[in-house]
C-alpha positions as CSV (number, residue, x, y, z in Angstrom):
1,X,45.3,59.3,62.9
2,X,42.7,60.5,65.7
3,X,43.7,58.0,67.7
4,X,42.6,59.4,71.6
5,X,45.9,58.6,73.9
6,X,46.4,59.9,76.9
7,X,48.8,62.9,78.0
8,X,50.3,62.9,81.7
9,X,52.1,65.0,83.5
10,X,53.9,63.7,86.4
11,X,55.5,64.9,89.7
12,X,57.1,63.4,92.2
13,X,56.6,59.9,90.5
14,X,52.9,60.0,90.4
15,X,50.3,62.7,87.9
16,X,49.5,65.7,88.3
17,X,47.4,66.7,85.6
18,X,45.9,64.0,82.9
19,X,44.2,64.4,80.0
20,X,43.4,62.6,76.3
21,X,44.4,64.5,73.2
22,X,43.9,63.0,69.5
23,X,46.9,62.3,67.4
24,X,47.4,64.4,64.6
25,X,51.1,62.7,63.2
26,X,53.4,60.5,64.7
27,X,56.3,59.7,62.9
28,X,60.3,60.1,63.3
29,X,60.5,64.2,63.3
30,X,57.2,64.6,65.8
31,X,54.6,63.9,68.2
32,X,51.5,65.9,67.0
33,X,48.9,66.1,69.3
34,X,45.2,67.7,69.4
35,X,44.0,69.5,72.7
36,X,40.2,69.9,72.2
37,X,38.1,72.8,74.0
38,X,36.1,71.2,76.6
39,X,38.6,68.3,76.8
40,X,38.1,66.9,80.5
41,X,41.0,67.4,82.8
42,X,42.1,65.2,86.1
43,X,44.2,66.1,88.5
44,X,46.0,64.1,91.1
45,X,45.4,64.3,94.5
46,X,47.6,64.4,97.6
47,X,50.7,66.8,98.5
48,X,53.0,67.5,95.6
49,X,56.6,69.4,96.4
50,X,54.5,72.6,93.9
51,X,51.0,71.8,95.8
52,X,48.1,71.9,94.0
53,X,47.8,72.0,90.5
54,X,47.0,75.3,89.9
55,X,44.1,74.6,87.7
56,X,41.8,72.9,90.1
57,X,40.0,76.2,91.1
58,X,38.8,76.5,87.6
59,X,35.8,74.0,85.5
60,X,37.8,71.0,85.0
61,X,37.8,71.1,81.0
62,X,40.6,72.6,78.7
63,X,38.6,76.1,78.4
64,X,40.7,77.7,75.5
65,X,40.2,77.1,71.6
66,X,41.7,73.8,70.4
67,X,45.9,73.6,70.3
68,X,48.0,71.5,68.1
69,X,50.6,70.0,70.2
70,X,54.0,69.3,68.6
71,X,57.2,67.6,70.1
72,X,60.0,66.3,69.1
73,X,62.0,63.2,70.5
74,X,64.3,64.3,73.0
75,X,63.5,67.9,73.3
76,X,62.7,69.8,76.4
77,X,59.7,71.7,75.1
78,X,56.5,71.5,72.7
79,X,55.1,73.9,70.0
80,X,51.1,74.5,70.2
81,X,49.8,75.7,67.6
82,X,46.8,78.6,68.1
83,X,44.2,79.5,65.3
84,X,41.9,82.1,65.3
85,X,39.3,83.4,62.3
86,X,40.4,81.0,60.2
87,X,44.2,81.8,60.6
88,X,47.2,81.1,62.9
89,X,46.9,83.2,66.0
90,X,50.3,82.3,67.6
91,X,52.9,79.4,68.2
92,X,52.8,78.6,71.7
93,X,56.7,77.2,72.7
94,X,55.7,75.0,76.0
95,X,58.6,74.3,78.1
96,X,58.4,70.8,79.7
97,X,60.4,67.5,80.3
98,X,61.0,65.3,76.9
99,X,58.5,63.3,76.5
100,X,58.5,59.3,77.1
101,X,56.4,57.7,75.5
102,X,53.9,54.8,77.8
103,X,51.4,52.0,76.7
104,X,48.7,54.9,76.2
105,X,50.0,57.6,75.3
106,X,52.8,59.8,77.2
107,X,54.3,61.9,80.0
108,X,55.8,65.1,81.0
109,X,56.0,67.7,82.6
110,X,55.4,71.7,82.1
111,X,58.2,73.6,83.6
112,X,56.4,76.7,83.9
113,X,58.6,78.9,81.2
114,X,57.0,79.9,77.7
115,X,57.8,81.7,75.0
116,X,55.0,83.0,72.3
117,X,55.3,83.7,68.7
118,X,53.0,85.5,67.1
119,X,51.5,84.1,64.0
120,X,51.8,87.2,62.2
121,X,55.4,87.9,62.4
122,X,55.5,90.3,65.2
123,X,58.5,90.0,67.5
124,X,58.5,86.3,70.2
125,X,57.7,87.8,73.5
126,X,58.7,85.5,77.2
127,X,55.5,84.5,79.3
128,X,55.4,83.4,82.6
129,X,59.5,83.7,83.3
130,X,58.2,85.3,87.2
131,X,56.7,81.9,87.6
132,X,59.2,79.9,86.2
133,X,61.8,82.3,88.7
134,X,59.8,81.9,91.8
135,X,59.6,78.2,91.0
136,X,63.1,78.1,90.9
137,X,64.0,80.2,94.5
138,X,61.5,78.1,96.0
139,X,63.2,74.9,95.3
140,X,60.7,73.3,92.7
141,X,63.5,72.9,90.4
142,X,66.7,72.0,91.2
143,X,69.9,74.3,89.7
144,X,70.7,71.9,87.3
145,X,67.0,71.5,86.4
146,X,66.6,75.3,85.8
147,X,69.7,75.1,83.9
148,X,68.7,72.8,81.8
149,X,65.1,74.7,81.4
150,X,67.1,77.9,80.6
151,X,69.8,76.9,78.0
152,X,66.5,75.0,75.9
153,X,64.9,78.5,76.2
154,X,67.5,79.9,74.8
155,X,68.2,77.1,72.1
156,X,64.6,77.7,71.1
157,X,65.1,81.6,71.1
158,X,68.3,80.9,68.4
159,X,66.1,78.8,66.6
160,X,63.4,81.7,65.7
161,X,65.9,84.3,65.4
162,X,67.7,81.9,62.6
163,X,64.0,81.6,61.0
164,X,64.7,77.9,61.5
165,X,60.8,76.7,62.9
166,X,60.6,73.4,62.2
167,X,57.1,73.4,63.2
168,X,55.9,76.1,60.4
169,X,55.0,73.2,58.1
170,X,51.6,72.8,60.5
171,X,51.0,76.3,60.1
172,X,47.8,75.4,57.8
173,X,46.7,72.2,59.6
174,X,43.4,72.2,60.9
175,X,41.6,69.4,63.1
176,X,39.2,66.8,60.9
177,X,35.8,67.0,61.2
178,X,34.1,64.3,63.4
179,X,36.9,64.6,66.2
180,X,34.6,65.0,68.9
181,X,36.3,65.3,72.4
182,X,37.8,62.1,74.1
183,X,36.2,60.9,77.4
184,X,38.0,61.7,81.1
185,X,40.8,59.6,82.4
186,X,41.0,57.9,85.5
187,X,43.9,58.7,87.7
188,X,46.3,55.4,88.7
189,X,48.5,56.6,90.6
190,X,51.4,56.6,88.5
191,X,50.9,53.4,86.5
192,X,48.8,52.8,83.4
193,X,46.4,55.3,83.1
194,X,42.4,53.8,82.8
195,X,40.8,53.1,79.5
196,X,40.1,55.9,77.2
């Protein structure tokens, strides 16, 4: 574990935004990831069908605390994990393409929609559904695409409601010591990313 891989997100065939995270489990039920603060973040360049990433305005490192990243094969969305004081601040549900994994690491993509669970029980509250909405009237997601987006949110949704959070069993994970923050990546134009 610790491992630094790298973490694409790709649109229209080439990235958008690249970064390295650390591996904190890999095995058959999950893909657990570590997002550093201050972890340096790429975007690609040229005219995308959303434009510009929307984060280019901003210091090009990940600016929040650290987040676990979890995902499971197949799945169209990721659980970050949030601490704060020494305790879990909130479970982050990130909805995004499955992952595939590449030679370094793998891609996805964020598809806008989130859901967020607090880490103290209170009631899940939606985030960003106007975005994901204007996203879809604008064309950046096909019906079927929003479709699919949807019916995971609502999968997701069933699964808390149930209390059946697979990811709870991170809930008191915390990052080693010594895991300093990977280097940058290079952009390649949608092949194999640079060397870590």
């Amino acid at each position: 574990m610790g491992e630094a891989i790298v973490r694409r997100e790709m649109l229209d065939g080439r990235e958008w935004l690249v970064l390295p995270v650390r591996v904190a489990g890999d095995d058959e039920h999950a893909l657990a990831v570590y997002l550093a603060q201050g972890t340096p973040l790429t975007f690609g360049q040229g005219d995308f069908r959303w434009g510009p990433h929307p984060w280019r305005e901003f210091p090009h490192v990940w600016q929040s605390s650290g987040v676990l990243q979890l995902q499971r094969p197949g799945e169209e969305y990721a659980v970050w994990g949030r601490w704060e004081g020494g305790g879990l601040r909130e479970w982050y549900v990130n909805f995004q393409a499955p992952y595939t994994r590449t030679a370094h690491g793998f891609d996805t993509l964020d598809h806008e929609l989130d859901l967020v669970i607090p880490g103290d029980g209170s009631p899940y509250r939606w985030k960003d559904v106007e975005h994901f909405e204007e996203r879809v009237r604008t064309g950046g997601f096909t019906p079927g695409e929003a479709a699919s987006v949807r019916a995971a949110a609502s999968r997701v949704a069933g699964l808390v409601e149930r209390g059946e959070c697979w990811w709870e069993r991170w809930r008191e994970w915390t990052p080693p010591a010594g895991w300093e923050v990977p280097a940058p990546v290079a952009l390649t134009d949608g092949g194999s990313p640079g060397a870590l």
